[in-house]
N, C-alpha and C positions, 0 to 999 in steps of 0.2 A: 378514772385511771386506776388501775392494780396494782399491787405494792410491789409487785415483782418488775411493772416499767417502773415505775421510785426508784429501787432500788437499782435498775441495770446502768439507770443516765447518772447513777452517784459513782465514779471510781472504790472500786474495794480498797480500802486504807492498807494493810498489808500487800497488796500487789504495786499498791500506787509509791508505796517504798522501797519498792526492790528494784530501783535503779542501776545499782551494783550488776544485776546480776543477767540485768536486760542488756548493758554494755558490754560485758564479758561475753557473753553470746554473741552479740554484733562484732565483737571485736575478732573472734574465733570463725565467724562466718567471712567476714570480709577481708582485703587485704593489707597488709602492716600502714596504720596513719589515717584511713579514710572515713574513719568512725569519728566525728563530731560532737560540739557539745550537745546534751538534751533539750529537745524542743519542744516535751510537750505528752501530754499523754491522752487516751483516747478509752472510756468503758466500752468492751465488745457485749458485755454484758453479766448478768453475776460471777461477781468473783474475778472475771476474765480481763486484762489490762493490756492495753498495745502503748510500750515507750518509742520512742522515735527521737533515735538521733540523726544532727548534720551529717551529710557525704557530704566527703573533700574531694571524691575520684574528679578532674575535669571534664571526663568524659561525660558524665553523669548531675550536669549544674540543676541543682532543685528538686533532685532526688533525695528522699529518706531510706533510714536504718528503721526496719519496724520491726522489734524485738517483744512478742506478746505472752506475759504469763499470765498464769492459776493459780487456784488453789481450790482444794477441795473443801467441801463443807464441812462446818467445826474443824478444818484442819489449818494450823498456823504456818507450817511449811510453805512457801512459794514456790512452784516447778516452773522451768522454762515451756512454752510452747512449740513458738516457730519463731525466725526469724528470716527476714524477707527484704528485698528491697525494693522501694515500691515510688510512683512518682507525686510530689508533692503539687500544689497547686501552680505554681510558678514553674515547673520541672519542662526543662528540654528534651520532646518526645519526636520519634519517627511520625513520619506522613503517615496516615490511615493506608493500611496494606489494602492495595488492588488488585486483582487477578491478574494474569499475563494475559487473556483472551481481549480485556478492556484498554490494557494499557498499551497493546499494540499498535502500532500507525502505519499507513503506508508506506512502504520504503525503508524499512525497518528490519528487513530480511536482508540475508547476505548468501553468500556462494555456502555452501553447505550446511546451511538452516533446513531444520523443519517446523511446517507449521501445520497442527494437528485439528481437523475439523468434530468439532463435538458431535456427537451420532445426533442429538434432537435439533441441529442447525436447519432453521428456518428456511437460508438461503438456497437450501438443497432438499430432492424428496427420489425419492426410489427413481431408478430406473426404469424395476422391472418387478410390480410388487406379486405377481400371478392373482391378484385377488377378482382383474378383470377380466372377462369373457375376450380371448381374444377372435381376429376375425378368420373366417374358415381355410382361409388361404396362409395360415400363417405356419410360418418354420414352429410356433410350439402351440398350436392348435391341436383339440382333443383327440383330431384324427394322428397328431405325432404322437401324443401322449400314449395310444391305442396303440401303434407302432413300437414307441421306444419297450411295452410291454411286453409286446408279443416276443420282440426280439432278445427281451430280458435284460435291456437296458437300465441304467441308473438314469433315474430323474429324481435331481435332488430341490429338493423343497426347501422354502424361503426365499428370500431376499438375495442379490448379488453381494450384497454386503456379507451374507451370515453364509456364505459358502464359501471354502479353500480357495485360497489363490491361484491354483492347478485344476479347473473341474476335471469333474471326470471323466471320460470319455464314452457318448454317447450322451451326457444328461444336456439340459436342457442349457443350461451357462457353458456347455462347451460347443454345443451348436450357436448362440448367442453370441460367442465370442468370435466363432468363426466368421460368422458373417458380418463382425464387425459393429455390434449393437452391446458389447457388455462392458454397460459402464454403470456400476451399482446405484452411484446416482448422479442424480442433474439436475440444472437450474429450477431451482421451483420459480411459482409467480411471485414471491416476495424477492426471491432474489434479483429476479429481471429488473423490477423494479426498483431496486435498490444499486444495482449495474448502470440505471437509467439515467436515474438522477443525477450520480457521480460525475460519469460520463460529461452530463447536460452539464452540470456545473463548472466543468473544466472546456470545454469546448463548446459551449450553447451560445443559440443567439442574445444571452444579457452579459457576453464577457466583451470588454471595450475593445479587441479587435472585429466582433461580429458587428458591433455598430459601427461602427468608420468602413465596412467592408462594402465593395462596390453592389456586389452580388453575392448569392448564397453557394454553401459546396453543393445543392440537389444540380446546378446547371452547371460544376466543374468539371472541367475533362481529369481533372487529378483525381477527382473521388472513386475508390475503390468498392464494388459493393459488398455486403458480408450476410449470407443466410442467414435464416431464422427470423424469429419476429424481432426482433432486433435490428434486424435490415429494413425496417421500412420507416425506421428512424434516424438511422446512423448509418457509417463509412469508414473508409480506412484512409486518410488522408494519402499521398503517393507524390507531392510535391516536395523536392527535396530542400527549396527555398523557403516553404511555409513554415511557421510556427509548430505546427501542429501533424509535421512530418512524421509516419508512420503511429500516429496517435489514433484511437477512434474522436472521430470528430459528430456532431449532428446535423443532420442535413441542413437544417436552418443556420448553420455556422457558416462564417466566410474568413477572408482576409483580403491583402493587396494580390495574393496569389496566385486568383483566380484567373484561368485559362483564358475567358472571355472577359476580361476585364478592361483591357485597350490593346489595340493592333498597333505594333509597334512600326514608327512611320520607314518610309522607304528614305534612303541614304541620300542626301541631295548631292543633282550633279553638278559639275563646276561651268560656269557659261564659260566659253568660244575665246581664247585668249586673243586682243588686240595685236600683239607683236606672237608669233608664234617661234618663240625658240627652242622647239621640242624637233624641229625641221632642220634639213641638213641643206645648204644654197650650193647648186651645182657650179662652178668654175672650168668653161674649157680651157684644153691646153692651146688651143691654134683658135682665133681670130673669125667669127662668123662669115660665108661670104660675102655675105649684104650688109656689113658692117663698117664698110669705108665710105669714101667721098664718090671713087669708080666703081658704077657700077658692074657687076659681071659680065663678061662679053657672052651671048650666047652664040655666034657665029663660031665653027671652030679652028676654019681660015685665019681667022681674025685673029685669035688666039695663040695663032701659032707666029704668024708676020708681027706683031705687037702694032703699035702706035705712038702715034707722033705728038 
């Protein structure tokens, strides 16, 4: 060991006394009362001495006054250093700061938020990177390219990304656009993937309505279907009674829902009432006329002479 580590772990005796003058500084630094009795002192190294007094600030329980002097060699004078406020072992500290990219969650966005996607996101990869050969039939194939020249066209080079928001007219991002293909970028394979799983987790067959479910959404009349490779997983649910109404659900997902799930029975009729009071009993007004004890005379003589 050198005499110079000896020396640094011994406090220098003239700094380790100028208590005075480490206080005054803490007390100038800080504001009126929060400056403490002394706690203690610490070699930074020759010559060099950190005092540390109590905070009283509340805000601040277990923080230190760290008021460090010097001195020069062969010099008997003590100078002030720095003075700092720094946290002590015990000290009441903020949470480890997180990025905002980390610490955001889903649902965490509101009506006039932006949310700003890092250019190296995984989840996303060019559009349109021109690096590959495209096919001969294509709106910017080498015979456009050969074209946009001759005509003295702008073709503007790079990425959709790394081009104006306005192309220009004639380059290849304003034809792009036109026909409805310029989107600088989209879903990469990590990102599908990562789309997949979420999804699967929220609406797959291990959440406890797809177990209790009669049948799956791939044989529901409500399932909506939705392009891309994505669609030969998933749906758009269209049931406005399900759980999982206007959600992406997974085909292997169900619930009580389901279209084909029971036919619901037909209405039973009422049997044949015994006394029917729903009928109205006709009453003449004049007397049947086979309704007496005499019967009707069919002779018409007869009828007219009476009897005896």
């Amino acid at each position: 060991m050198s005499a110079a580590t000896t020396r640094s772990r011994t406090p220098d005796r003239l700094c380790a006394e100028a208590i005075d003058l480490a206080r005054t500084a803490a007390e100038e630094a800080a504001a009126p009362g929060v400056v403490g009795e002394h706690t203690g002192t610490v070699s930074e190294g020759d010559r060099v001495v950190t005092h540390f007094f109590e905070c009283k600030d509340p805000g601040y329980r277990g923080w230190r006054w760290a008021a460090t002097v010097a001195r020069a060699s062969r010099a008997k004078i003590v100078t002030l250093d720095e003075v700092v406020l720094l946290p002590g072992p015990d000290a009441l500290l903020a949470p480890e700061w997180v990025p905002w990219s980390e610490r955001l969650r889903p649902g965490d966005m509101g009506p006039g938020d932006l949310l700003p996607t890092d250019q190296e996101d995984l989840r996303l990869e060019p559009g349109y990177t021109g690096d590959e050969e495209p096919v001969p039939n294509s709106p910017v194939s080498e015979e456009m390219a050969e074209l946009a020249e001759a005509e003295d066209a702008d073709v503007t080079p790079g990425t959709p990304a790394e081009q104006p928001t306005t192309p220009t007219r004639g380059s290849i991002a304003a034809l792009a656009e036109e026909l409805g293909m310029r989107r600088a970028r989209v879903l990469s394979r990590y990102g599908l993937h990562l789309a997949a799983d979420r999804w699967e987790e929220s609406f797959g067959p291990g959440t406890p309505m797809a177990q209790a479910a009669p049948a799956t959404c791939v044989t529901c009349g409500f399932l909506n279907p939705i392009g891309g490779s994505l669609g030969q997983a998933f749906g758009v649910c269209a049931n406005e009674f399900s759980p999982a109404d206007g959600r992406v659900v997974s085909l292997s997902y169900g619930c009580g829902g389901h279209s084909e799930a029971a036919v619901m029975p037909k209405p039973p009729q009422p049997s044949a009432p015994v006394v029917d009071e729903t009928l109205i009993d006709a009453f003449p007004l004049r007397p049947s006329p086979d309704s007496g004890s005499v019967p009707d005379p069919q002779d018409a003589t007869a009828a007219e002479l009476g009897h005896s």
